[in-house]
C-alpha positions in Angstrom: 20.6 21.7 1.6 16.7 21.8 3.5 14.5 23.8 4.1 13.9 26.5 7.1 10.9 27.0 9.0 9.9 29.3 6.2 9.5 26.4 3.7 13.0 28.3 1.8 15.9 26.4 0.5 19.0 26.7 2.7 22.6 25.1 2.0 24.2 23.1 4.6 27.2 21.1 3.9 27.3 17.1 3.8 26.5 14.8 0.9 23.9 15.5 -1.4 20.4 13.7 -0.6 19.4 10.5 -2.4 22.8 10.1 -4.2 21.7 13.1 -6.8 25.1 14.1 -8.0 26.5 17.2 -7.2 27.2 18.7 -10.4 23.8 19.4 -10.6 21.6 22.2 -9.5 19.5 20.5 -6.6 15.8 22.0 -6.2 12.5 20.8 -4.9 11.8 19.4 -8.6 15.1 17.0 -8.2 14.4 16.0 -4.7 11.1 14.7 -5.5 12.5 12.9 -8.7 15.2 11.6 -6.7 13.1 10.3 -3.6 12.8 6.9 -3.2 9.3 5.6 -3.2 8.1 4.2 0.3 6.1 0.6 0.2 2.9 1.4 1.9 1.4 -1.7 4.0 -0.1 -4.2 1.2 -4.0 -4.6 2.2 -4.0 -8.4 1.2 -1.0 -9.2 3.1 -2.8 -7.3 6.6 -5.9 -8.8 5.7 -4.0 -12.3 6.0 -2.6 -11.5 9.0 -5.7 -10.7 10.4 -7.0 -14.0 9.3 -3.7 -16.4 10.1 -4.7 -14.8 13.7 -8.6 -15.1 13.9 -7.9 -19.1 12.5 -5.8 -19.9 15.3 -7.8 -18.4 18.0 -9.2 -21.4 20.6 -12.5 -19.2 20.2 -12.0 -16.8 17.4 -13.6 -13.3 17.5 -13.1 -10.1 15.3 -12.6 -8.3 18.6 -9.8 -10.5 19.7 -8.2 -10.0 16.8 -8.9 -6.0 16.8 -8.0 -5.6 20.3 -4.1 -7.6 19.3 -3.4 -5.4 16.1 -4.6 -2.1 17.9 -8.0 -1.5 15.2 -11.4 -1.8 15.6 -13.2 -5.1 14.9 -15.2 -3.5 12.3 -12.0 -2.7 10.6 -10.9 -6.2 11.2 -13.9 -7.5 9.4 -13.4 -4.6 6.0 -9.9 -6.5 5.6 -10.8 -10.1 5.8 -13.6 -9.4 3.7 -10.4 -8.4 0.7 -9.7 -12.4 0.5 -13.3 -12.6 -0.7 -11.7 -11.4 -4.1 -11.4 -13.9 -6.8 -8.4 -16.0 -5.6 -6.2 -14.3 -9.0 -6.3 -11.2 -7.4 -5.6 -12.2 -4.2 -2.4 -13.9 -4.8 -1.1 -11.6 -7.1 -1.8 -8.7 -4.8 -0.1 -10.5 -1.8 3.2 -10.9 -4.0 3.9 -7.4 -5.3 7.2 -6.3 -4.6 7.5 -3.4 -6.4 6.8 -0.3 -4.3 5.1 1.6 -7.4 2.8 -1.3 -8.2 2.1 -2.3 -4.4 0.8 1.8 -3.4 -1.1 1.6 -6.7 -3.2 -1.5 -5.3 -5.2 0.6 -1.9 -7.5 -1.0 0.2 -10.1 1.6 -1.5 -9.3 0.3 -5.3 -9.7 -3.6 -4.1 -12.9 -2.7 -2.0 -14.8 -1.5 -5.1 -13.9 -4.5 -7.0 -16.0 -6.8 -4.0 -19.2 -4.9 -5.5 -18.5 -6.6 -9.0 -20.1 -10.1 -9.7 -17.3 -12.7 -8.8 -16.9 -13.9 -12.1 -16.2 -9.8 -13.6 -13.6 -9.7 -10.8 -10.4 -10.4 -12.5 -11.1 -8.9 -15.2 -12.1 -5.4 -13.4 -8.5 -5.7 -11.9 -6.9 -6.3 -15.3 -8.6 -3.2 -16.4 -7.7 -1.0 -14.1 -3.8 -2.6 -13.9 -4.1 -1.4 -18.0 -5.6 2.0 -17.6 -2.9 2.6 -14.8 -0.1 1.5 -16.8 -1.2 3.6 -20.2 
């Protein structure tokens, strides 16, 4: 089974996509259910990357560290500035290993928790870990 240029459901023979079994009818609804979920880059982990490298630099710079990972040194700077979180967070976030939990924790969702005094931090971040899992 896949799809044409059309965006229309064609058959083709081999095995069934994402070990769905084939007694069942196989539709867009199944496929999605069936697809496994993709771990997206964990923002804490690049963020310590980015600051394993700029520590041993002989003369560290955010554009050294830019110019070796491909990204802007601005953008260098945005991620480091994640391990500013309360150190909780931090490590927690680094050790995710569930895909579903890791995509839920973006760069965008830790970013807005910098703006909240240090000491309202981890408990932001258990608030939000609630509301999501409700």
């Amino acid at each position: 089974m896949r799809f044409n240029s059309l965006r229309q459901v064609e058959i083709a023979d081999g095995e069934a996509p994402y070990q769905i079994s084939t007694g069942e009818r196989i539709t867009k609804v199944l496929l999605r259910k069936h697809k496994p979920i993709q771990m997206k880059p964990n923002p804490i982990q690049t963020a310590l990357n980015y600051a394993k490298l700029y520590e041993g630099l002989a003369n560290p710079s955010m554009e050294k560290v830019g110019q070796h990972f491909g990204v802007s040194r601005v953008r260098v700077c945005q991620m480091m500035n994640l391990l500013k979180l309360d150190k909780r967070i931090v490590d927690y976030v680094a050790n995710i290993t569930d895909p579903k939990e890791n995509n839920f924790w973006t760069e965008r969702k830790l970013r807005k928790m910098l703006k909240v005094a240090p000491i309202d931090q981890y408990a932001e971040f258990k608030k939000a870990w609630r509301e999501h899992r409700a």
